[in-house]
C-alpha positions as CSV (number, residue, x, y, z in Angstrom):
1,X,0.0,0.0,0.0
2,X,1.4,3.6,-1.2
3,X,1.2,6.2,1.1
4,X,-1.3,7.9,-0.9
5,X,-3.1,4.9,-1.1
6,X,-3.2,4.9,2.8
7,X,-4.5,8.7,3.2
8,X,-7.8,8.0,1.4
9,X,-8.6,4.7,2.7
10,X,-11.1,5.5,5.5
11,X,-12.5,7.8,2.4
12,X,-12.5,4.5,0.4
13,X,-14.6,2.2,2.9
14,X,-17.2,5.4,3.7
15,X,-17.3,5.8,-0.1
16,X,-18.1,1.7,-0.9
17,X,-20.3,1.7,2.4
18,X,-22.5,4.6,1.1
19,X,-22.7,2.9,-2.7
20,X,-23.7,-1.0,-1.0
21,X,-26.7,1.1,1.4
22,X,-27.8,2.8,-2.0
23,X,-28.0,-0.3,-4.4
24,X,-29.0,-2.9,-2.0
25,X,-32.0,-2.2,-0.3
26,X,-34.8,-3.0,-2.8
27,X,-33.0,-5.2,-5.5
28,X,-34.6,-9.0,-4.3
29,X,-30.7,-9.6,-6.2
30,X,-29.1,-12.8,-4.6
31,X,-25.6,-10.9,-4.8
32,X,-23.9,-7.7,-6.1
33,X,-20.7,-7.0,-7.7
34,X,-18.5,-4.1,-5.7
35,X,-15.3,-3.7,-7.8
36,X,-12.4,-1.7,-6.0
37,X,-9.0,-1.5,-8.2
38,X,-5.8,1.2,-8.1
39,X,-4.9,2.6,-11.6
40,X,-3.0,5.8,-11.9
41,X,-5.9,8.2,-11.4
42,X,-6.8,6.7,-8.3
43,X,-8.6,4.3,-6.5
44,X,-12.0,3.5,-8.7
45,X,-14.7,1.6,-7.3
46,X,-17.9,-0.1,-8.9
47,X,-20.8,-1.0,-7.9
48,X,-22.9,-3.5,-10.4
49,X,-26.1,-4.3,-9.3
50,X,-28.5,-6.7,-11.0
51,X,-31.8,-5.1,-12.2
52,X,-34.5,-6.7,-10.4
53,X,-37.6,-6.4,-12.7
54,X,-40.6,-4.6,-11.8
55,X,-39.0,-3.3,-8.2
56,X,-37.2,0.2,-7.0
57,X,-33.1,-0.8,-7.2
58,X,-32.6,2.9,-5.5
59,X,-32.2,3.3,-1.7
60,X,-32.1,6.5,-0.1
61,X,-31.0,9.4,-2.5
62,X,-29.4,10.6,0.6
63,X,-27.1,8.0,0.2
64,X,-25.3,9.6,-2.7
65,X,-24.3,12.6,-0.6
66,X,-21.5,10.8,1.0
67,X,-20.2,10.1,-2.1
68,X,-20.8,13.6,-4.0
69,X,-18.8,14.9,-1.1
70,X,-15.8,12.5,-0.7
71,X,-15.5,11.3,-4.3
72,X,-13.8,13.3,-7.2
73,X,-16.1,12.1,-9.7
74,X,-19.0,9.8,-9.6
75,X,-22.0,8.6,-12.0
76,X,-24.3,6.1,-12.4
77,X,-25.9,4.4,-15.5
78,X,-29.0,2.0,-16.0
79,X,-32.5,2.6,-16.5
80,X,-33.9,5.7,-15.5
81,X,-34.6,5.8,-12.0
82,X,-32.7,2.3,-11.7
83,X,-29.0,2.3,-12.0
84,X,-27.4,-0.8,-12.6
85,X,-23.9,0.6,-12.6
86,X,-22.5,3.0,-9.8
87,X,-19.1,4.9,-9.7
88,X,-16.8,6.6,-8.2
89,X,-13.4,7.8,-8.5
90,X,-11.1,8.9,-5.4
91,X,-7.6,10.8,-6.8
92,X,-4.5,9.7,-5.1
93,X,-3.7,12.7,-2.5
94,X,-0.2,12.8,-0.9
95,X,-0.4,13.7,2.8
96,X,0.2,17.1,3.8
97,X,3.4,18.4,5.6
């Protein structure tokens, strides 16, 4: 583990923690998919979450405000109002001093 890598990873597990309470809740899926990898941008993690026909896959919109205000970039794709795909991408930040 780089330092950098070290800095962000309580931001990391607050991050995949906020993704798993928003795609979980309604999905009647027997599993999810939450992908967390290292590349040179950063640390990316994603969430792939099976649609479950004719039910809500959304949790709490709330939910995505932990990760609008810890992640650098983040985004979703799917059906309208049923993401089967979530995002997010956490830069590598050196620690200060």
């Amino acid at each position: 583990m780089t330092v950098a890598h070290s800095v962000r990873e309580d931001e990391v597990l607050a991050v995949a923690a906020a993704m798993l309470r928003y795609g979980l809740p309604k999905t009647g899926a027997s599993c999810v998919l939450l992908e967390v990898s290292q590349h040179d941008e950063g640390i990316w993690l994603v969430l792939v979450v099976p649609e479950a026909a004719g039910t809500d896959v959304c949790g709490d919109p709330g939910t995505l405000m932990v990760v609008d205000s810890i992640a650098d970039r983040w985004g979703s794709s799917g059906a309208t109002g049923r993401p089967s795909t979530l995002w997010a991408l956490l830069r590598m930040r050196l620690p200060a001093g």
